[in-house]
C-alpha positions, 0 to 999 in steps of 0.5 A: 792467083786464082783459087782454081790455079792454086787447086791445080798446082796443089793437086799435080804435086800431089798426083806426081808424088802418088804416081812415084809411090804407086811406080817405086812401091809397087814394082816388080823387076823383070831380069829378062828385060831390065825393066819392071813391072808397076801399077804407077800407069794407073795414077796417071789415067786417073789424073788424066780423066779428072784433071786434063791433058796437061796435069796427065802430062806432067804427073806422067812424065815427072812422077815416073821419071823420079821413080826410074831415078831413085829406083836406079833405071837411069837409062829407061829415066828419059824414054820414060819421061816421054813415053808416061808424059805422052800416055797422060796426055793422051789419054786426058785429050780423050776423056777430059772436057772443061764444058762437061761436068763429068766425063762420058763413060764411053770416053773415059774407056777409050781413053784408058784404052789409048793410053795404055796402048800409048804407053806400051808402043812408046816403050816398044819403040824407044827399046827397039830403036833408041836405047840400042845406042847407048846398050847393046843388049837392047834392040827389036829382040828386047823390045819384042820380048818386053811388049807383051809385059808392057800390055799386060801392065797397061792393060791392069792400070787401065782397068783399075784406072778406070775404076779409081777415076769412077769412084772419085767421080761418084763421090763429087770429088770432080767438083772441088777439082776443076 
């Protein structure tokens, strides 16, 4: 096995087990909604900007379902796998290229930008269309009323995302990661 391929393993565990810290430990349940608050988006963006696509992807989907596990959302667990999967993987499309040593500043914007967004209207969607089939108080109303939450937390994690991924970036860790 390639020393690369050894390295990426090891980080995607590593970046899944902080994303369930930064969701599980950080979070703030919201009654209003039955969701809650949490900054474990941030870690996402940041595995995305350094890693790719395909590792924001994975530590997306797999870290932030295992915190909707443990934390007993057992309903939002599936809509999270995808909706955080998909907010990595798009945003890592948009910042990540293998041809350049370190992402443009203007790319790593847009795509924490995107990613955010990505995030809130997969939420928004799968509350106003798929989770009313299993609960009733869920539909367009619960979705509405949870949307502006969503950007509020994804407008955050994109700030600070950006910031982290920056700062690992300046110190040359992107070197020994790719």
């Amino acid at each position: 096995m390639k020393k690369n391929t050894t390295n990426k393993i090891v980080l995607n565990g590593m970046m899944i087990a902080l994303v369930f810290l930064a969701t599980y430990f950080t979070k703030i349940p919201i009654p209003a909604t039955q969701g809650y608050f949490n900054l474990g988006d941030t870690i996402i963006l940041v595995t995305a900007i350094l890693l790719g696509a395909k590792s924001g992807l994975l530590v997306g989907a797999i870290g932030s379902l295992i915190a909707d596990i443990a934390g007993g959302y057992y309903l939002f667990a599936p809509l999270t796998f995808i909706v955080k999967g998909l907010e990595g993987y798009v945003a890592g499309k948009i910042a990540f290229h293998k041809d350049c040593e370190k992402v443009e500043e203007f790319r790593k914007v847009f795509a924490v930008i995107i990613g955010a967004v990505a995030m809130a209207s997969g939420y928004f969607i799968g509350e106003a269309y798929f989770l009313g089939l299993f609960d009733s108080t869920f539909g367009l109303t619960a979705a509405v009323a949870e949307l502006p939450l969503n950007l509020i937390q994804g407008g955050i994690s994109a700030v600070v995302g950006y910031v982290l991924a920056s700062i690992l970036e300046k110190t040359g860790v992107s070197k020994y990661i790719n």
